[in-house]
N, C-alpha and C positions, 0 to 999 in steps of 0.2 A: 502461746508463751512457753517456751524453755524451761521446764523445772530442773531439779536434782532428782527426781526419778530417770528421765529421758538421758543425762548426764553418766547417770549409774549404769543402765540398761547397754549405753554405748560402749562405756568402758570396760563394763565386765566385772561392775564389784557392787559390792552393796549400799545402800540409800546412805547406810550411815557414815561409809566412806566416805562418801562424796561431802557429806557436808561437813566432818572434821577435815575434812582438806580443805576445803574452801574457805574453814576458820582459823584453817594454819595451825591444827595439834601437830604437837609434836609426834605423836603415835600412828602419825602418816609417814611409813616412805619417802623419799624427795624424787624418786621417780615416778611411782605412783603419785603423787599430788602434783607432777609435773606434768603428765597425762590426763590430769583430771583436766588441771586448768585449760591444758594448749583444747581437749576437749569441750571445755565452756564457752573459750573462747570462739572457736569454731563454729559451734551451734546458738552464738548469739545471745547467751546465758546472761540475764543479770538479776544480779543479786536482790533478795527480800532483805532488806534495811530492818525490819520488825522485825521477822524470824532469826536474824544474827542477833540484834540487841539483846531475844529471849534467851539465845542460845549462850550468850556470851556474861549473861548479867549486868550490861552494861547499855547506855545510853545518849550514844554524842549527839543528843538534842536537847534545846531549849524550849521550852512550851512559853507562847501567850495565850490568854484567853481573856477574850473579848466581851464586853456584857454588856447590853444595850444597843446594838449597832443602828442609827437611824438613815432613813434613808439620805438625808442633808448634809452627812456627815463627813461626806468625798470632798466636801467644799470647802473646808477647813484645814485639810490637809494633815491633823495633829495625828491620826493612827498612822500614816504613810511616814512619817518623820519618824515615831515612837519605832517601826518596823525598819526602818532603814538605821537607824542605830545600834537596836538590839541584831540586824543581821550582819553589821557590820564587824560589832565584835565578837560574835560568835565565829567569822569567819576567821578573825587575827586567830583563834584557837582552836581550829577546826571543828569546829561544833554546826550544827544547820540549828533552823529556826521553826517549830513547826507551829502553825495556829488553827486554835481551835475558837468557836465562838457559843456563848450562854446566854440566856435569861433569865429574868424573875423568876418565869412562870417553870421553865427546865430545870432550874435550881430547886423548887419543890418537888421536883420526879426523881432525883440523883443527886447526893451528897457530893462534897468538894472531893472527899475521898474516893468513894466510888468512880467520879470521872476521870480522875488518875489514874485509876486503878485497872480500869476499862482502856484508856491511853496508854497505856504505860508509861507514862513522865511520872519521875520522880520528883515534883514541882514545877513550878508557874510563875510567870508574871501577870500581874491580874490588870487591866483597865476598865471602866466606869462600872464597877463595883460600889452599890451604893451600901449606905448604911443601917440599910431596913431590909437589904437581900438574906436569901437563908443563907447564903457562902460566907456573910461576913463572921456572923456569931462563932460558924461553925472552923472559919478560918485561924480565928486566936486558940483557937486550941486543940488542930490539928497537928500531926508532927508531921507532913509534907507540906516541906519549904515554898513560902510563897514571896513575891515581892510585888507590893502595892503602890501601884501608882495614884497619888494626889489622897491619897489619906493616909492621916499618919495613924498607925494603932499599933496597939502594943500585944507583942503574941509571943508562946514560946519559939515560934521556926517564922517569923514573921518580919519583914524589911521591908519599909516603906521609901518613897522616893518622891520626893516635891520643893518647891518653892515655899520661901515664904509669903503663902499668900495671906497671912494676917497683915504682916507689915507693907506685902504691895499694894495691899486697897488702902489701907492708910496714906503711903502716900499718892498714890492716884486719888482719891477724894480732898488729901491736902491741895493738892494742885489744883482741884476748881474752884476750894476756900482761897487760895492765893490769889486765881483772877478774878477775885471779888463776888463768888457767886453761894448763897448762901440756901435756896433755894432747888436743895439738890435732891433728885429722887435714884432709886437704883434698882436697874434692872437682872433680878438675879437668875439662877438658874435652876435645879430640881431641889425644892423643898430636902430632900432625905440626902442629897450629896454631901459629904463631908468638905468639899470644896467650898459649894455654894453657902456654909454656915462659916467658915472660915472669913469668905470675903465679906460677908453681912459681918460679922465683928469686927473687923476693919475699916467698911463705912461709916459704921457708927461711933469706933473710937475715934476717928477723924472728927465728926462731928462734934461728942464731947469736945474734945478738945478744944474746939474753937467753940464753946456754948452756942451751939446750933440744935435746937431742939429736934426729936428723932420724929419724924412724922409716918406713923404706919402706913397711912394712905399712900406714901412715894413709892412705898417698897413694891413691887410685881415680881412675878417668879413668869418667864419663859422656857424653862426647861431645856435651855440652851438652842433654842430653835429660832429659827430668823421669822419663817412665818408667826409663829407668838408674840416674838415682839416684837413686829410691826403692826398688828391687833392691838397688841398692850399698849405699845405708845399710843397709838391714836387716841383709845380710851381714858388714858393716864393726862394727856397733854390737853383734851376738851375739856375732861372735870375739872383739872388744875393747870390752870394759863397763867400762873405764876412760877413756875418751876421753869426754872433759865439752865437746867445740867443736868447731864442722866450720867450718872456711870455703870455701866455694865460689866458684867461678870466673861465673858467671854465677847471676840469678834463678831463672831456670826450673829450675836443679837444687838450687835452696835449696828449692826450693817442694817437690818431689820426697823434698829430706829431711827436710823439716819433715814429711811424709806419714808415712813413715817413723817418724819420733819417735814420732806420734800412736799409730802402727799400733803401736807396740813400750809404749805404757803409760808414756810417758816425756812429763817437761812441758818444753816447750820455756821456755830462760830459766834455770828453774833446774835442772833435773837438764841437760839437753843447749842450749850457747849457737849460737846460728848467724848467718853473716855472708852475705851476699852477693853478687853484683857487676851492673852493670846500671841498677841502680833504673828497671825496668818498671815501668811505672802499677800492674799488680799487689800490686805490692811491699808499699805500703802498706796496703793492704787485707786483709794476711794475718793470721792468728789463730797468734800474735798481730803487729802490724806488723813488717815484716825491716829487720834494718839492713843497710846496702849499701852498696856505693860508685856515685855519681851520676857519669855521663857523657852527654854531650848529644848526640843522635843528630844530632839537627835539625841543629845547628849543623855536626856532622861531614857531613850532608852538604851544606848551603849552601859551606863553605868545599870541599869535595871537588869542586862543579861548579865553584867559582869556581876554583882551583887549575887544575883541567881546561880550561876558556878558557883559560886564561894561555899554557898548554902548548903548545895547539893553534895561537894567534895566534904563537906566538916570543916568548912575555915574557917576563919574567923571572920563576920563582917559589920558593916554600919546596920546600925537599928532600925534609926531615921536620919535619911542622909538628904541634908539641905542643899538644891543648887539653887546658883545666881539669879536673880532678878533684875530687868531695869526699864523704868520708867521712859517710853519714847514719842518725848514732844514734837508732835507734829502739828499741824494746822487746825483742828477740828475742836481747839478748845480756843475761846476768846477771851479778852478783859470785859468784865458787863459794865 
């Protein structure tokens, strides 16, 4: 590989030359920094992206960082949409996208700071960051800008981005009270997600609402995983062969208890109705199609990178910025 030593040596000047030319001081020559280039160019020279950002104190990149990544998780599609938005508009403003990924268990070796620090991003967008992680404590009161996806919290450099998912379990659980089914359990997802305690209050104000008593036994936690809840249901649907309605917290575990159903002799729709949440490209495509609640990846992360410029410039931005929801009836829910 080509450095700016080999660059220097050719030209006949010194290391330091070379590299204010190649950042474009003004304290270069235009002949000499013309020699330099047609010289870089020559010998195949390309630029350290990192060594300019130090040099220049600046950084046209956007960080994600990733937390949790399971192996099942390619099948849902939701990071590839979150990535294809956030580099979409990174691109309208010339920015790139860089990703990085964490844990639990990483997060207890290296503070949120520290791996900035170590990165050199001057903030992040964060996804499946839970609410028991060390980043999260340490997040609200950091002063490098973060923006959170699907928990809303409140911090001083801190901007979240989500749905209402109070109000969309509401009405996804109204809707299987509408076709007459009262006998509803819910499959949710990680205990400590700020999501998954969201959608659990939503179930159950549905429930209130129509004086349906809350049955702890209905509730199971798969942790967003297909294999789980198709375990869960099966356990869930033997114990209790009264429960006519599952609503789920994400697709991939609808999909799991739709398996479920299949495996137990039972037809989805009318003997057992199920809802969704998500609407992955899969969704549609299931025997028979799931209804779900729609939320737009893409868009979550277009406005997540855009949010994140704002931060990092000193603009002004949203706190917690609600996008759209909607409710999409498909066949997998029936009148009992």
């Amino acid at each position: 590989m080509v450095t700016i030593k080999d660059i220097a040596k050719k030209a006949g000047v010194s290391i330091t030359t070379v590299s204010r030319a190649l950042n474009n001081y003004y304290d270069v020559s235009p002949s000499t920094k013309k020699k330099i280039f047609d010289i870089a160019d020559e010998m195949g020279y390309v630029p350290n992206r990192s060594a300019q950002n130090l040099v220049k104190k600046t950084n046209n990149t956007l960080a994600i960082i990733l937390s949790g990544l399971e192996k099942e998780g390619g099948k849902d599609n939701i990071i590839y949409r979150l990535l294809s938005g956030m580099y979409s508009y990174a691109e309208s403003v010339n920015y790139e996208v860089v990703l990085y990924t964490t844990s639990s268990a990483h997060q207890r070796d290296k503070t949120y700071v520290q791996f900035c620090k170590e990165h050199n991003i001057g903030g992040a967008v964060l996804n499946g960051i839970k609410i028991d992680d060390p980043y999260f404590e340490e997040l609200i009161e950091s002063d490098f800008p973060c923006v959170l996806i699907d928990i809303l919290a409140q911090g001083k450099n801190v901007s979240s981005i989500s749905i209402n998912n109070y109000k969309a379990s509401i009405e996804a659980t109204q809707h299987l009270i509408k076709n007459n089914h009262k006998n509803i359990a819910m499959i949710n997802g990680r205990r400590q997600a700020d999501v998954s305690s969201e959608r659990y209050k939503g179930y159950a104000k549905a429930l209130r609402n129509n004086d349906i008593p809350i049955k702890e036994e209905y509730i199971i936690y798969a942790d967003y995983l297909e294999d789980k809840a198709y375990k869960e249901t099966i356990r869930l649907l033997t114990e209790h062969p009264e429960i006519t309605a599952l609503f789920c917290a994400s697709d991939m575990m609808a999909l799991g208890a739709m398996k479920a159903v299949n495996k137990l002799q039972l037809r989805i729709s009318e003997d057992i109705s199920i809802i969704g949440f998500d609407n992955i490209p899969l969704s549609e495509y299931m025997t028979p199609p799931l209804t779900t609640v729609d939320q737009d990846f893409y868009v979550m992360g277009e406005k997540a990178g855009e949010q994140l410029l704002k931060m990092i410039k000193k603009q002004d931005y949203e706190k917690n910025m609600i996008l759209k929801h909607k409710l999409l009836e498909r066949k997998s829910v029936g009148m009992l």
